[in-house]
VMD Tcl script that builds the backbone (N, CA, C; Angstrom):
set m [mol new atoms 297]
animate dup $m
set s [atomselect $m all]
$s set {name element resname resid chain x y z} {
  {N N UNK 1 A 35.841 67.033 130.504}
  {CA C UNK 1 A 35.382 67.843 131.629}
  {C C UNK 1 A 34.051 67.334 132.157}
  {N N UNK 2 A 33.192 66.624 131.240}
  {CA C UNK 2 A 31.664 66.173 131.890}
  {C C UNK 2 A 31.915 64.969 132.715}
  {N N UNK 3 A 32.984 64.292 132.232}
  {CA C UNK 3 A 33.345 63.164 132.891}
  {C C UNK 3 A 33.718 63.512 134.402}
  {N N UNK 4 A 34.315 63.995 134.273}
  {CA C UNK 4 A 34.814 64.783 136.177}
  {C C UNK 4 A 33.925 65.233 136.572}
  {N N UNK 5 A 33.068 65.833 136.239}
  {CA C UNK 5 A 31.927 66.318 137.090}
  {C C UNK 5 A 31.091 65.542 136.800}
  {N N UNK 6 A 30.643 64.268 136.310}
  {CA C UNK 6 A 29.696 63.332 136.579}
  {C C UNK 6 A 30.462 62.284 137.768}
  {N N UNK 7 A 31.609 62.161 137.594}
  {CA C UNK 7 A 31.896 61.467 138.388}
  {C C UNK 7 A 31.808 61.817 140.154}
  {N N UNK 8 A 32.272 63.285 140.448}
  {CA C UNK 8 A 32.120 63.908 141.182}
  {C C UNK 8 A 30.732 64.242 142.146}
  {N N UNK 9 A 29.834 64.405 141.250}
  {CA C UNK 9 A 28.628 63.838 141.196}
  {C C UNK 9 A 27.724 62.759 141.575}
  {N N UNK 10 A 28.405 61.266 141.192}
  {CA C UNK 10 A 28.004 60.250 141.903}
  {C C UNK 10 A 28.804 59.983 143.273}
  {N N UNK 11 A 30.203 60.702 143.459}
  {CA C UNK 11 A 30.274 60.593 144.391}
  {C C UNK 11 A 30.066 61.227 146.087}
  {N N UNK 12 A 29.333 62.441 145.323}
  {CA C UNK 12 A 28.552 63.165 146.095}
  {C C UNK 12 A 26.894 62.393 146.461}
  {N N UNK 13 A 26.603 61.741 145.904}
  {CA C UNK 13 A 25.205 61.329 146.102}
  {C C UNK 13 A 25.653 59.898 146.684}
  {N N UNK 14 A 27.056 59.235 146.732}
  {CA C UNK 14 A 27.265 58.118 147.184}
  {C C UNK 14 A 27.462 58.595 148.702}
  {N N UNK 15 A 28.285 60.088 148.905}
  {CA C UNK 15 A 28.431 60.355 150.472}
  {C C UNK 15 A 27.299 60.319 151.028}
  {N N UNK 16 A 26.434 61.126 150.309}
  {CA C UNK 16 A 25.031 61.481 150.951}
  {C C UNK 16 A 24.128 60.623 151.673}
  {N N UNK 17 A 24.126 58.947 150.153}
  {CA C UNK 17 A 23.704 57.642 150.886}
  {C C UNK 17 A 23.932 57.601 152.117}
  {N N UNK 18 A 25.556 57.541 152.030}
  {CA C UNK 18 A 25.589 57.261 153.189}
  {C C UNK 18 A 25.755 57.770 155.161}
  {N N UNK 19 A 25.896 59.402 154.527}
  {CA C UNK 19 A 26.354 60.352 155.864}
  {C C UNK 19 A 24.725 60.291 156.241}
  {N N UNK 20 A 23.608 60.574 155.321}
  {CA C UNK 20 A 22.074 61.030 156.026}
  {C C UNK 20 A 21.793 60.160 157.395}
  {N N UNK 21 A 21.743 58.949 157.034}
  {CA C UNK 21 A 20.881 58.175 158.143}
  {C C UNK 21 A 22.115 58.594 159.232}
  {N N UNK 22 A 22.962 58.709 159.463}
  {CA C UNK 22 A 24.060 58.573 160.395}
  {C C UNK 22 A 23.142 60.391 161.301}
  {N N UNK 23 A 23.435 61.110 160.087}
  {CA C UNK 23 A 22.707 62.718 161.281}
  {C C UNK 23 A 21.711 62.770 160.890}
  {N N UNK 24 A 20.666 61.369 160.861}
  {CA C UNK 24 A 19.513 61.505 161.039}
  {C C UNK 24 A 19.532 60.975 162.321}
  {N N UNK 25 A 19.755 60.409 162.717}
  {CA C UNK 25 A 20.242 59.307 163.805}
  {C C UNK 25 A 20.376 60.021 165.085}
  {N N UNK 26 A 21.276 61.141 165.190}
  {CA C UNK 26 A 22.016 62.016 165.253}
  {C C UNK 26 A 20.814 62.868 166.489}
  {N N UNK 27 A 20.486 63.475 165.206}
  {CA C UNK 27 A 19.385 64.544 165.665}
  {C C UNK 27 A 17.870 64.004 165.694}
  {N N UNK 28 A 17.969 62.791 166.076}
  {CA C UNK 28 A 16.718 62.521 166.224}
  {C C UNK 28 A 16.270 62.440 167.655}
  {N N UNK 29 A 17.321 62.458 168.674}
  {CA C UNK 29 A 16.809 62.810 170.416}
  {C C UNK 29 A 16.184 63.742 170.151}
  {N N UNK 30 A 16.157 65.164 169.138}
  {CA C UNK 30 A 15.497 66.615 169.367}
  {C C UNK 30 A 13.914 66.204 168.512}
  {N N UNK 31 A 13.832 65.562 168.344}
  {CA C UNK 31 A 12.344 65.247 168.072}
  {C C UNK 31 A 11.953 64.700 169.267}
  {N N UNK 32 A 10.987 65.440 169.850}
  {CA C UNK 32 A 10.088 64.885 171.099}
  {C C UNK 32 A 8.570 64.430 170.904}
  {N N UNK 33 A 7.841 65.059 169.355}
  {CA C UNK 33 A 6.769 64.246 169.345}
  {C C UNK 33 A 6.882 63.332 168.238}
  {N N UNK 34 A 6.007 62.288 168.105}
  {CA C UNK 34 A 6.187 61.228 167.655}
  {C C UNK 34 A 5.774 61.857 165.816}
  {N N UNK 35 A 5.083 62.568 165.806}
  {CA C UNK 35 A 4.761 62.766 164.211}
  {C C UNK 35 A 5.886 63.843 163.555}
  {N N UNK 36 A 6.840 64.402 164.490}
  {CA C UNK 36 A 7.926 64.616 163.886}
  {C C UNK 36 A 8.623 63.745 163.596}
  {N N UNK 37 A 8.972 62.582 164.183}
  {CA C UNK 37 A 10.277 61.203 164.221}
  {C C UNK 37 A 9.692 61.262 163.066}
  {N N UNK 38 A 7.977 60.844 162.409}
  {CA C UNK 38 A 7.845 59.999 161.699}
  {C C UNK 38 A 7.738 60.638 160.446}
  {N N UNK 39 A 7.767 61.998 160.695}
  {CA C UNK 39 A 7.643 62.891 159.375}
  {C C UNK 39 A 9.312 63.348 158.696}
  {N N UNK 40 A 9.709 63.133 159.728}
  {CA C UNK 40 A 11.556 63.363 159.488}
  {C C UNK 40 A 12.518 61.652 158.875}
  {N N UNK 41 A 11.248 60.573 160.048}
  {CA C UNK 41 A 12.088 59.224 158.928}
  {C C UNK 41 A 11.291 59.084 157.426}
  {N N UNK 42 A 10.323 59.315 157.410}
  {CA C UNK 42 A 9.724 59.446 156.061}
  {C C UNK 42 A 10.313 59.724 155.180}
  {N N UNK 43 A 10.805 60.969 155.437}
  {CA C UNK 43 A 11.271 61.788 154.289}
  {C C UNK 43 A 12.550 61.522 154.051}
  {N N UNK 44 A 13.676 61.179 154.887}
  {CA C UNK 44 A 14.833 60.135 155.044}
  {C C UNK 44 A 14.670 59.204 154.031}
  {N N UNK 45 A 13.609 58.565 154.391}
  {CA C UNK 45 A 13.853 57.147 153.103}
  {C C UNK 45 A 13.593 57.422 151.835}
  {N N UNK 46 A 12.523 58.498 151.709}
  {CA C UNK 46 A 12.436 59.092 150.508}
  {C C UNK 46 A 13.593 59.684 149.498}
  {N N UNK 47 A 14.325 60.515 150.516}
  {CA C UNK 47 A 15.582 60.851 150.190}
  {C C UNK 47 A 16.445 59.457 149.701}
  {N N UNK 48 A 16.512 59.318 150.415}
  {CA C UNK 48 A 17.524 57.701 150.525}
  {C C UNK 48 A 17.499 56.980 148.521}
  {N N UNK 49 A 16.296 56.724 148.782}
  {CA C UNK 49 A 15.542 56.045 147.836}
  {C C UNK 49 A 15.977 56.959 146.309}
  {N N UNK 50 A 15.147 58.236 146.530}
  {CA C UNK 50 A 15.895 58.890 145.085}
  {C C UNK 50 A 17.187 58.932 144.956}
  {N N UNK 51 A 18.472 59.270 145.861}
  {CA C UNK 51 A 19.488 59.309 145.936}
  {C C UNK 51 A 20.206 57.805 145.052}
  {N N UNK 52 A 19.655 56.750 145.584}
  {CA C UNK 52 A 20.030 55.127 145.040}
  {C C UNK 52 A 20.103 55.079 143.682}
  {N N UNK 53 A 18.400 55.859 143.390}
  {CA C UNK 53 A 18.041 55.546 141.669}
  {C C UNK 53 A 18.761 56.805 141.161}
  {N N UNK 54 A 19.323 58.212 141.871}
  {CA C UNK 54 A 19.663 58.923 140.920}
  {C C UNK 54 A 21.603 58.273 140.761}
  {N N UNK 55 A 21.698 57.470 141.421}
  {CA C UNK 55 A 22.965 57.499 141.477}
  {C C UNK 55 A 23.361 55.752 140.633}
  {N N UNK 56 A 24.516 55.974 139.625}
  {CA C UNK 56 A 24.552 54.791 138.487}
  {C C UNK 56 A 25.125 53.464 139.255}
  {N N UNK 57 A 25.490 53.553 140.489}
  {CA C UNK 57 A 25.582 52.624 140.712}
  {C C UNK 57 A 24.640 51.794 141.623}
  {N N UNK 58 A 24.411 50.632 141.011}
  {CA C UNK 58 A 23.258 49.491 141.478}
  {C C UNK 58 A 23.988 48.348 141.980}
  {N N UNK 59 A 22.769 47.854 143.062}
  {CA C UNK 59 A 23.479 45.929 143.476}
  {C C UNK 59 A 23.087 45.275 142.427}
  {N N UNK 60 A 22.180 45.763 141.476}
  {CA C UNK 60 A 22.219 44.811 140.586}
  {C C UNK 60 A 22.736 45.501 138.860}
  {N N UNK 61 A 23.304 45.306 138.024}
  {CA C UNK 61 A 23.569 46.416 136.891}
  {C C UNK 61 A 22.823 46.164 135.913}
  {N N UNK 62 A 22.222 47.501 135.593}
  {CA C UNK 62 A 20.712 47.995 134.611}
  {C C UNK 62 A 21.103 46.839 133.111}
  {N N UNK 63 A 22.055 45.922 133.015}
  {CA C UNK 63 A 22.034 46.055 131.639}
  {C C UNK 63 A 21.931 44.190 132.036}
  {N N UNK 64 A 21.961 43.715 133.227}
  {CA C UNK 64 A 21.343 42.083 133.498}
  {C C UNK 64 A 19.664 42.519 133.101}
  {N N UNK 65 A 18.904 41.763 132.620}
  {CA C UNK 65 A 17.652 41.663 131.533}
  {C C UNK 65 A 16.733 41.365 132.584}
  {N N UNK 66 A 16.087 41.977 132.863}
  {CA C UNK 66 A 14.511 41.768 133.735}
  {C C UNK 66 A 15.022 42.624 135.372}
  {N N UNK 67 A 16.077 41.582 135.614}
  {CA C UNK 67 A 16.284 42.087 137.074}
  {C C UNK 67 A 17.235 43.069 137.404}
  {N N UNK 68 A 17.595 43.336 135.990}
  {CA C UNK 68 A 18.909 44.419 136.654}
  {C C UNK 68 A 18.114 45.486 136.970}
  {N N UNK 69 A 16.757 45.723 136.356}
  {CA C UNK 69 A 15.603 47.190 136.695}
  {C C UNK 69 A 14.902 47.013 137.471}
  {N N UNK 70 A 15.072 45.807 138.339}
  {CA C UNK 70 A 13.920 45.674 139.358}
  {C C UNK 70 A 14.629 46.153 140.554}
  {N N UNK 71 A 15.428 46.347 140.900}
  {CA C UNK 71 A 16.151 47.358 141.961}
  {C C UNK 71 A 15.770 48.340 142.372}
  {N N UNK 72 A 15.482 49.091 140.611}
  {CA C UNK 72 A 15.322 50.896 140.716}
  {C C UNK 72 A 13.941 50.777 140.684}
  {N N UNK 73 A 13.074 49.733 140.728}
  {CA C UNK 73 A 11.823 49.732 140.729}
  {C C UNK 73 A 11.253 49.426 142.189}
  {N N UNK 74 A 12.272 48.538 142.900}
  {CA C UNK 74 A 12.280 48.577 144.172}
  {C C UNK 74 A 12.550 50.210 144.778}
  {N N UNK 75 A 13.095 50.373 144.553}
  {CA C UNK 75 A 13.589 51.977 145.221}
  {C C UNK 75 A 12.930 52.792 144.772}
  {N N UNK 76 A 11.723 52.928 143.569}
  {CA C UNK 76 A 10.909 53.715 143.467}
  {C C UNK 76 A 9.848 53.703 144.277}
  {N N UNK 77 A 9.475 52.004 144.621}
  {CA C UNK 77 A 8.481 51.691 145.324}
  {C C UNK 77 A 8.789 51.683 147.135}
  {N N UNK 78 A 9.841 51.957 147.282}
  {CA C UNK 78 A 10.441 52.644 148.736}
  {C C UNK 78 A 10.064 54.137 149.370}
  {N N UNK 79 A 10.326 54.606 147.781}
  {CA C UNK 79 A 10.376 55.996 147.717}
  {C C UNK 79 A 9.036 56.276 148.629}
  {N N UNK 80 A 7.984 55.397 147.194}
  {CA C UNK 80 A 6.962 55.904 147.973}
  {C C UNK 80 A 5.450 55.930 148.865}
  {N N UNK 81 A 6.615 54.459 149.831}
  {CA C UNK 81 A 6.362 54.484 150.794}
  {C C UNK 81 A 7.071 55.400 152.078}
  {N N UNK 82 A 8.211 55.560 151.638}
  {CA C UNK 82 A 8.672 57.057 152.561}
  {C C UNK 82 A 7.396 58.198 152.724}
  {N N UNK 83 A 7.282 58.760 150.871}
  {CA C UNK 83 A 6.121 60.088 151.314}
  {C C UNK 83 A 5.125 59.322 152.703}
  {N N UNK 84 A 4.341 58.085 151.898}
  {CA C UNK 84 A 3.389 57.609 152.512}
  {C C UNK 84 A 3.353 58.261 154.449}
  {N N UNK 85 A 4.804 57.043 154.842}
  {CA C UNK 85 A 5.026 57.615 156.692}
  {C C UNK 85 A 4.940 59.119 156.754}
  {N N UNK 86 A 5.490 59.856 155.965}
  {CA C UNK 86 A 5.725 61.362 156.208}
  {C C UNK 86 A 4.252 61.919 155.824}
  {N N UNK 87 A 3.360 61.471 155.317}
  {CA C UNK 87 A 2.158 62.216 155.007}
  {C C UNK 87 A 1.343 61.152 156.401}
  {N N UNK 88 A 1.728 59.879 156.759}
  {CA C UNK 88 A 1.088 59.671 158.521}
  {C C UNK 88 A 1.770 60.591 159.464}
  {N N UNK 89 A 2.878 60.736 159.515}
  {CA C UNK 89 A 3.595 61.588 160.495}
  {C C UNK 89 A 3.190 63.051 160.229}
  {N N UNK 90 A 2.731 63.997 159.512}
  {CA C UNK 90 A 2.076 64.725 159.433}
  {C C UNK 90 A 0.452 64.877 159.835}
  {N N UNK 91 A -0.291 63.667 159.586}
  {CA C UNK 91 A -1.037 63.763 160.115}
  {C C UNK 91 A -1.291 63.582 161.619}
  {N N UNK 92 A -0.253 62.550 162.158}
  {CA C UNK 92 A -0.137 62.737 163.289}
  {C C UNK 92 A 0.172 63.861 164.058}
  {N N UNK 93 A 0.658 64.551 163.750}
  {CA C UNK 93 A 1.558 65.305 163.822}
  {C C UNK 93 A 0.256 66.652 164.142}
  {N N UNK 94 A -0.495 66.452 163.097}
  {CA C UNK 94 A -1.546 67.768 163.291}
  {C C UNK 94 A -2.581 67.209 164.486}
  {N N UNK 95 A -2.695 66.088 164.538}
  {CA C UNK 95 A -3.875 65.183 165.779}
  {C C UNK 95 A -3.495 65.955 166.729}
  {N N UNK 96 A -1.617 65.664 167.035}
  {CA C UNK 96 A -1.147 65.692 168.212}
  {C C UNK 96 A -1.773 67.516 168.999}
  {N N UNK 97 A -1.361 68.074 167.773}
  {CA C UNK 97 A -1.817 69.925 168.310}
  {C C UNK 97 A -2.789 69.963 168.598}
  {N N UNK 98 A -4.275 69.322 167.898}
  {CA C UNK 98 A -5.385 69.522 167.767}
  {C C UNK 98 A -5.736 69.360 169.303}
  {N N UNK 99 A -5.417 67.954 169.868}
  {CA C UNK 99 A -5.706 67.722 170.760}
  {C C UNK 99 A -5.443 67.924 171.867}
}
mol reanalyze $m
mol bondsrecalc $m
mol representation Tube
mol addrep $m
């Protein structure tokens, strides 16, 4: 039974990979100021990024020696550069009102 629902599981986080950017895409005409786009793609890649490492399948597989972990180390270091844009797009974002 854990087996079916792990499997179920990755393949829920495999849809996810891949449906987000599509209705991010989507609904991104309804962003009209710029520190929303950038606070909404931010957090997109962030998403993106944990989704990759929470999910067992890799382009490269964890058990090749040095580089099979440099993937999920890449995608950690994606991650967080996602927050990064989303904490500029927030700040933009507050400029934009201020001013």
């Amino acid at each position: 039974m854990g087996l079916i629902k792990k499997f179920f599981e990755q393949i829920i986080y495999l849809l996810l990979i891949l449906i987000l950017p599509l209705l991010w895409y989507i609904n991104v005409s309804t962003f009209i100021n710029y520190g929303l786009f950038t606070i909404s793609f931010g957090f997109l890649i962030m998403l993106e990024s944990y989704l990759y490492v929470k999910l067992p399948l890799d382009l490269i597989p964890d058990w090749v020696p040095i580089i099979g972990l440099l993937d999920d180390a890449i995608a950690y270091i994606i991650m967080v550069i996602g927050g990064w844009i989303s904490v500029i797009g927030i700040i933009t974002y507050v400029i934009s009102i201020l001013t």
